[in-house]
C-alpha positions, 0 to 999 in steps of 0.5 A: 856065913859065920856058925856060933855054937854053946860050948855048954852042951854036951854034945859029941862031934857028930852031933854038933857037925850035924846041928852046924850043917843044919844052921848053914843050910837053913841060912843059905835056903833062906837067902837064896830066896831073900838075899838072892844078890848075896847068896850068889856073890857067897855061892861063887865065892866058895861059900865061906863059913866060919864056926865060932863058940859062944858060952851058953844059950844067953850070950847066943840070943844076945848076939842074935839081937845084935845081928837082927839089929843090923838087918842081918840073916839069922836061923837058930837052930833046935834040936828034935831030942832024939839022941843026945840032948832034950828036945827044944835044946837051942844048940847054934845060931847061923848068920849070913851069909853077908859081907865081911865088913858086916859079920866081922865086928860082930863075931869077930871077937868069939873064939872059932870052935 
């Protein structure tokens, strides 16, 4: 499972653990009913996740349209607004879980947060 975050939001590091652990819960609900030979292979396996940065709500989308593409999980994630940032703010974007082979040229070029 691969995790992309905006590094253009100003969020605290509670805050942003908190928005990563919403996407990761979302993808993992999501393919325990959907992808259910995957998710157990992922659940065995240690549940692998890896958190990478991308620079703004246009590059996130783009590559979501890249992963869709592929036929791929993917769960954006919005925020309630009810601390930090203004509600509806597109904060991070879960993949997965899927195969290395699959994530790897995708999210594989993106510095990891």
């Amino acid at each position: 499972m691969v995790i992309a975050v905006r590094k253009d939001i100003d969020i605290g590091k509670g805050k942003m653990a908190a928005q990563v652990a919403h996407a990761a819960v979302a993808c993992a609900l999501r393919a325990s009913r959907e992808r259910k030979k995957l998710f157990r292979e992922w659940m065995s396996q240690g549940q692998k996740k890896i958190v990478i940065r991308v620079s703004d709500e246009r590059e996130l989308l783009d590559l979501k349209r890249r992963v869709d593409a592929e036929g791929m999980l993917t769960e954006t994630i919005t925020d309630a607004g009810l601390t930090q940032i203004p509600p509806g703010t597109l904060t991070c974007m879960g993949i997965g879980p899927d195969e290395s082979t699959r994530l790897d040229p995708l999210t594989g070029g993106y510095p990891l947060f």
